[in-house]
C-alpha positions in Angstrom: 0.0 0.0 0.0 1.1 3.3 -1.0 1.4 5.9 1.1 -0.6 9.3 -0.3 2.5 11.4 -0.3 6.2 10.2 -0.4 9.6 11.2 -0.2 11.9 10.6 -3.4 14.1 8.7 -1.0 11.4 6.7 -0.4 10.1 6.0 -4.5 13.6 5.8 -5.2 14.0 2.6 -2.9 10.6 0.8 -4.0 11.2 1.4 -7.7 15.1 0.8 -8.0 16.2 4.6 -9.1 18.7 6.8 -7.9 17.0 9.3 -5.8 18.1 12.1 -8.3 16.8 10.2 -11.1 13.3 10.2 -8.8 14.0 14.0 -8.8 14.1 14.4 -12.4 10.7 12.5 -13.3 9.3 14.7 -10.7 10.4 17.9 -13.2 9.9 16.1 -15.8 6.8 15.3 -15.5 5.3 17.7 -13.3 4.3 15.7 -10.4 2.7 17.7 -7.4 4.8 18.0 -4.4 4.5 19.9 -1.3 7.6 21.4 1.3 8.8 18.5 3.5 7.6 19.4 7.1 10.1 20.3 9.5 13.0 20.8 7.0 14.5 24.4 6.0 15.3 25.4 2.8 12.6 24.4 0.5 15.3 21.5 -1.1 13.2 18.8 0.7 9.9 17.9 -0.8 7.0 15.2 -0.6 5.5 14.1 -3.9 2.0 13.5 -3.8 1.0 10.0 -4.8 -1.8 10.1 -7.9 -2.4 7.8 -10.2 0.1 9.0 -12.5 2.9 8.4 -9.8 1.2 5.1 -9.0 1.7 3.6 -12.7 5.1 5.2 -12.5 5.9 3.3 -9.7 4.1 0.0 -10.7 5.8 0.0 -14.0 9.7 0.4 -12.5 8.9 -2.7 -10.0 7.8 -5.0 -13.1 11.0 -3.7 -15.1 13.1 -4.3 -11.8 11.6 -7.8 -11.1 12.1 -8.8 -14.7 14.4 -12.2 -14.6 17.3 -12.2 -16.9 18.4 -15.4 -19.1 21.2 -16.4 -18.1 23.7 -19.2 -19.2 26.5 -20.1 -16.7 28.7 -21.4 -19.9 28.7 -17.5 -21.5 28.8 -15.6 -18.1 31.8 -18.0 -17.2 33.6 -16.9 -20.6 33.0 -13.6 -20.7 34.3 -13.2 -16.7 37.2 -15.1 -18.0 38.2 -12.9 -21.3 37.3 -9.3 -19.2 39.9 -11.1 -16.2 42.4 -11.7 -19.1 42.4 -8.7 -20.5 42.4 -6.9 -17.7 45.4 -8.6 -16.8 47.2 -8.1 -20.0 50.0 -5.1 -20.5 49.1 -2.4 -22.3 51.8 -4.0 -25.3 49.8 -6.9 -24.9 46.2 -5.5 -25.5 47.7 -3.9 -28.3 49.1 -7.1 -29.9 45.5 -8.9 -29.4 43.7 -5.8 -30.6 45.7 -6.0 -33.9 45.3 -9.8 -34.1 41.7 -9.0 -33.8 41.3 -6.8 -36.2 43.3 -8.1 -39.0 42.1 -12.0 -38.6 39.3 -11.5 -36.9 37.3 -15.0 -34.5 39.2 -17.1 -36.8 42.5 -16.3 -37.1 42.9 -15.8 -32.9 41.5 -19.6 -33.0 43.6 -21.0 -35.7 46.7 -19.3 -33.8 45.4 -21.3 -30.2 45.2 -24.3 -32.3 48.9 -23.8 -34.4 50.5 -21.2 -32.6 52.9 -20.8 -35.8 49.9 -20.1 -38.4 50.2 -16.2 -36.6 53.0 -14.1 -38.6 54.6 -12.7 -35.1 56.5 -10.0 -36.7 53.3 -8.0 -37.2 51.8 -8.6 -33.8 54.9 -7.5 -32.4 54.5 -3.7 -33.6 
């Protein structure tokens, strides 16, 4: 249950958002608010809850309940590869990125199957 006004601290933590981004739909979209009672300045404020906060609000929870697909076989690769090449020198990522780029999927697996099929003079530039 909803409470009929709310702090963007407070939408912010059912829907998933930053408060700031909470801050910006409330500009955006020109949601009512009202001074936050007992705070100076005038920065604090309360949104009121209509309906149009309501779907707002309904909508971000079904987005941020959405399961993902995923495969542990790809998500264990691609950890792998962003380790390596994090762990590479930058002479290193330069050599792979030129490998890449000049023979492509194929040629990087061709050279992990017959390390002398790769011409190392060019991927030593």
């Amino acid at each position: 249950m909803l409470k009929e006004r709310m702090t963007p601290e407070e939408i912010a933590h059912l829907t998933g958002y930053s408060r700031q981004t909470i801050n910006k739909w409330v500009r955006k979209e020109g949601w009512q608010t009202s001074p936050r009672p007992g705070v100076q300045g005038g920065k604090a404020r309360l949104v009121h809850v209509n309906e149009q906060v309501r779907e707002f609000i309904r909508s971000a929870q079904r987005v941020a309940e959405t399961p993902g697909i995923y495969s542990p076989h790809d998500s264990d690769l691609e950890s792998l590869l962003l380790t390596l090449s994090k762990e590479l020198t930058p002479s290193e990522q330069k050599q792979l990125m030129s490998l890449l780029l000049r023979e492509g999927i194929t040629g990087l697996l061709a050279s992990v199957r017959d390390p002398r099929s790769v011409n190392h003079d060019e991927t030593e530039r």
